[in-house]
N, C-alpha and C positions, 0 to 999 in steps of 0.2 A: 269861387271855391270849386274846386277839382269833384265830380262825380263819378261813380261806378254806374255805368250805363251797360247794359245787353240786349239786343233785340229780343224779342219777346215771340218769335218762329218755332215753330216744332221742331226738336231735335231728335234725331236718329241714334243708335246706338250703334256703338265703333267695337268690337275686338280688339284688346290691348294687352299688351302685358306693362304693367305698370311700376318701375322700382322709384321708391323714396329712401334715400340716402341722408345720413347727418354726422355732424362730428362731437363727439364725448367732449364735454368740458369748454364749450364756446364761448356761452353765456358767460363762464368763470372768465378766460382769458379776456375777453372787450373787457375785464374792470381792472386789467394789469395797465399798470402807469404808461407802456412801449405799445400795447396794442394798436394805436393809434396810426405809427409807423410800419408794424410790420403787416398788419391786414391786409389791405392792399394786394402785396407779395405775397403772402400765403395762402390767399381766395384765388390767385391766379394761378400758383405752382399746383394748388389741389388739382383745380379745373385743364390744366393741360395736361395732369397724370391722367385723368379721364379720357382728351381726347387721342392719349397713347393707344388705350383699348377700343377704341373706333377708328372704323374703316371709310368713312364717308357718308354718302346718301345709302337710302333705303336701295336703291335700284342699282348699288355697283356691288351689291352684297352678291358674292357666289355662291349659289345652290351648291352643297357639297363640301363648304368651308369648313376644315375639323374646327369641329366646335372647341377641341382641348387646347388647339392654340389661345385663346384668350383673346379672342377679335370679334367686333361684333358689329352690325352696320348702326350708323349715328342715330339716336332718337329723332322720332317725325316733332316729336315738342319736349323742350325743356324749360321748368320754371323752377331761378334761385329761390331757395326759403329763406335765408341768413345765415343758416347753419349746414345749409346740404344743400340739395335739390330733388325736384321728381321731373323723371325720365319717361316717355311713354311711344312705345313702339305699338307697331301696327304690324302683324303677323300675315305672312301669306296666307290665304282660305288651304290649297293642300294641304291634308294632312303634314304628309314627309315633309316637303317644305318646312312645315311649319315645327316639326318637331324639333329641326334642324339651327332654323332662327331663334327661335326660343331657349335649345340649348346654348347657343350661342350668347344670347344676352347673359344668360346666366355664369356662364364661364367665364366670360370678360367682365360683369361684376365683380366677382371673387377675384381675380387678377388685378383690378382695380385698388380694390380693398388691400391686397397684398403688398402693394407698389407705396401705397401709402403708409404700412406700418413700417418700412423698411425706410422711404423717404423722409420722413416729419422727424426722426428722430435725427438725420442727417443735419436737416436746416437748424434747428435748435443750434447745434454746433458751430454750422457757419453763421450763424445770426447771432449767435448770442445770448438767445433770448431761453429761458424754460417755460414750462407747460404749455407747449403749442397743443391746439386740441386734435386729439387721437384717443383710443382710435376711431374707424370710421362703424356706423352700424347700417345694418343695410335691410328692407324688408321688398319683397319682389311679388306681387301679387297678378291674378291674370282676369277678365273678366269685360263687363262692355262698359264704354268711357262715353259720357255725350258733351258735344262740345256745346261751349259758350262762345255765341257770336256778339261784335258790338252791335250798333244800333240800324236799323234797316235803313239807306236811304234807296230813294229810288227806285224801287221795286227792286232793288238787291240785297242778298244777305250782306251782313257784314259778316268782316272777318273773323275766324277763329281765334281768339285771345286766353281761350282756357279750358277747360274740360273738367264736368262733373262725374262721379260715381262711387257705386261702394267697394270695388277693388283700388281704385284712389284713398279712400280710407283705410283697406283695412292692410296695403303696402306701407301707410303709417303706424299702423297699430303696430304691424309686425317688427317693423321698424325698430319700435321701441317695449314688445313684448318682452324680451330676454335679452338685455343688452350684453350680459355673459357670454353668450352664445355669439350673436352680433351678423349671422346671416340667416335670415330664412324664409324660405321660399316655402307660398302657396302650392300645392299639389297639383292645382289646377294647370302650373303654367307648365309642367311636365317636361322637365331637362330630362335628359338622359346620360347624366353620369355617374362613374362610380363615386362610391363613397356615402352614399345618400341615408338616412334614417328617417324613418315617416311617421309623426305622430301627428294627434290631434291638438293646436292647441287653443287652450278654453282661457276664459275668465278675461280675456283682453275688450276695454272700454269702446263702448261704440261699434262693436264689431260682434261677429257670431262666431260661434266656435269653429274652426277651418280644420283641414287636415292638411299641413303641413310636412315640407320636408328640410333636412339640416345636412350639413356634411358633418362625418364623426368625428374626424380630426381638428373640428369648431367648438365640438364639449368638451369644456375647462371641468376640474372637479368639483361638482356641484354634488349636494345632498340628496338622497334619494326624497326626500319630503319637500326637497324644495323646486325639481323636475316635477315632483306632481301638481303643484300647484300651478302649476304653468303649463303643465304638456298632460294626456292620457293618452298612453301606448293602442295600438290601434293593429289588427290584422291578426296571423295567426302566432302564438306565443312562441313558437322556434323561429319565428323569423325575426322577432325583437332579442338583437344582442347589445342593446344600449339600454341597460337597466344599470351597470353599473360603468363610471367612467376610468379613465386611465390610470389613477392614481389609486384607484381601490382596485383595481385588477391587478397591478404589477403587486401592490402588497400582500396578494391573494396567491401568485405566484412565487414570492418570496419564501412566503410560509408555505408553501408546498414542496417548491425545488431547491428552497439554501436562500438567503440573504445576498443578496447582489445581484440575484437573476431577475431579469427584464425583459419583459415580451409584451405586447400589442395584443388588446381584444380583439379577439375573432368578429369584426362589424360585417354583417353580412345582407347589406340592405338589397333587400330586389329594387329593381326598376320598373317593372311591369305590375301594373295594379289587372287584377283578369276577376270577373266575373264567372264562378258554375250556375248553369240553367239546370234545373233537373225538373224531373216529371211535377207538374202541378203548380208551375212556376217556383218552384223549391228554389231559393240560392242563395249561395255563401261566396263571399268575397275573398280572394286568397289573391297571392304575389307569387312570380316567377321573377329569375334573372333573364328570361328572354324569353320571347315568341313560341314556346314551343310545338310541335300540331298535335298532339294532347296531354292531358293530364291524369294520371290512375293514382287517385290517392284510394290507401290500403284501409280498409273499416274491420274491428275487430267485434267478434261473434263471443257474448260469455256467458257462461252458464248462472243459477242463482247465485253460485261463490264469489263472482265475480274472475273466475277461472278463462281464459283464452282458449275458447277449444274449435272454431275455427274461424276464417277472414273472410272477405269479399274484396274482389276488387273494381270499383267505380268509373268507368272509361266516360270520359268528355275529350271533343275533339274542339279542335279551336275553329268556331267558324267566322269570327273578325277580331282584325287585327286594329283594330280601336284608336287610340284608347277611349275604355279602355278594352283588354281581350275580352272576348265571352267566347266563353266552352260552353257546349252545349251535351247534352249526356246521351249516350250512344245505347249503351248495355252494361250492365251486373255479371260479373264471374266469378263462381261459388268457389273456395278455397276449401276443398275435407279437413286439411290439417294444416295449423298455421305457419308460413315463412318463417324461418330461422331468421333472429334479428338482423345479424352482418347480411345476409341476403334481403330483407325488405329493404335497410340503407343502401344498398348497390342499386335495386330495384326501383329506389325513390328518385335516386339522381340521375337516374335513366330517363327517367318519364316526366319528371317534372322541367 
């Protein structure tokens, strides 16, 4: 009889970015009467859409590759599940480097994903066949991987055959936390693209609560009570414009501007998570859309009435570029009498 054998050596831990991959409705299709014959050919067409989005080995990967092409260097390990797989890259130590690879995985997942809603419905047609499974869900998490070697002979290790960890779990949790949704990525593996929304999210088995990010053009219209149970909004409240999704905006705009008008939520997610240091280790966590070298956010001054009768202004400069940023606080400048609002907003998107 067949054993699961692994050497029993100390393992080290790896830097990874980890995605697990699956497809909606699998398990349904193997009980269709045809499955039988078209498996085969649909495990194969999925898996060469995939290796559209790779470029090869880790080492032909170009430092400097835009990441918004959709290309990304081939996983160091890949292992099928039945229904998907998990992928797991090994990140250059650079920073930049790394910010670079990693956005990269991440774009050429979602391109991935893309090829396949566009593809599966094609083959149906040329096959013949209905409910191929689609679409695909994806969860992409970052953190340290330790591998599984087989069995020691000879005073050598055995090979790698598999890797343990909790960003391996919780790229499956993610996986399968919001299949609505159907991408999203850990915070930690820090793409840098547009489009992003970052929440926390909670209640997922086996796993801890993460702060996550999603793209906005990924949220279908879902109920505000039914995002909470799955997500809590995280950072400062003007920077969360995904409280309410597509379809309650436009009807929000309808009843405002006339029936038939149609406009796109303002989604305004930063990229840069930054850290303020202030005196006494004081800090609040806030987001920029970019590096900037500092930060003066505006503090109001009010009498018992709760009256605005004058400001301050708070200078933190940026002393690393992270991630994530940290400002560190410089000096206070007293305001006698408060900015006019149209000037604090001119004022804000100066400095921030």
């Amino acid at each position: 009889m067949a054993t699961i054998q692994f050497g029993t050596g100390s393992s080290n831990g790896k830097r990874a970015v980890v995605v697990s991959f699956d497809l909606c409705g699998f398990s349904t299709f193997c009980k269709h009467p045809e499955a039988h014959a078209i498996l085969p050919k649909f495990i194969s067409g999925v898996f060469e859409e995939l290796d559209a989005v790779l470029i090869g080995a880790v080492q032909q990967f170009v430092e400097g590759l835009d990441p918004q092409k959709g290309l990304a260097p081939a996983p160091s390990f890949v292992k099928y599940t039945g229904d998907g797989a998990i992928l797991i890259w090994f990140p250059p130590e650079n920073t930049e480097s790394r910010h670079i690879y990693c956005t990269a995985i991440v774009a050429a997942m979602r391109r991935f994903r893309q090829r396949l809603a566009k593809i599966i419905p094609k083959w149906e047609i040329e096959w013949q066949i209905d409910h191929l499974p689609q679409p695909a869900r994806f969860g992409i998490a970052a953190g340290l991987v330790y591998p599984l070697r087989g069995p020691d002979f000879a005073f050598q290790e055995g090979e790698v055959i598999d890797y343990a960890g909790y960003c391996i779990n919780l790229a499956v949790r993610l996986q399968d936390h919001c299949p609505e949704v159907g991408f999203i990525i850990h915070e930690l593996v820090f793409p840098k693209l547009e489009g992003l929304m970052k929440y926390i999210a909670h209640g997922m088995k086996g796993a801890l609560s993460e702060p996550v990010l999603m793209f906005a053009a990924d949220f279908p219209a879902l109920s505000v009570d039914y995002i909470k149970s799955k997500f809590l909004p995280c950072g400062h409240e003007s920077e969360l414009r995904c409280q309410i999704t597509n379809r309650e905006y436009n009807t929000m705009v309808e009843r405002t501007l006339g029936k038939g008008t149609k406009s796109n939520p303002v989604i305004v997610q930063p990229r840069f998570e930054a850290h303020l240091i202030g005196p006494n280790n004081w800090r609040q966590d806030m987001f920029t859309d970019a590096p900037h070298p500092e930060f003066i956010p505006i503090r109001d001054i009010k009498d018992t009435s709760g009256k605005i009768i004058a400001q301050e202004k708070h200078i933190y400069k940026l002393t690393s570029k992270g991630p994530p940023l940290i400002y560190e606080f410089v000096r206070v400048e007293h305001l006698a009498q408060p900015l006019p609002e149209a000037e604090q907003a001119i004022f804000y998107k100066k400095t921030v």
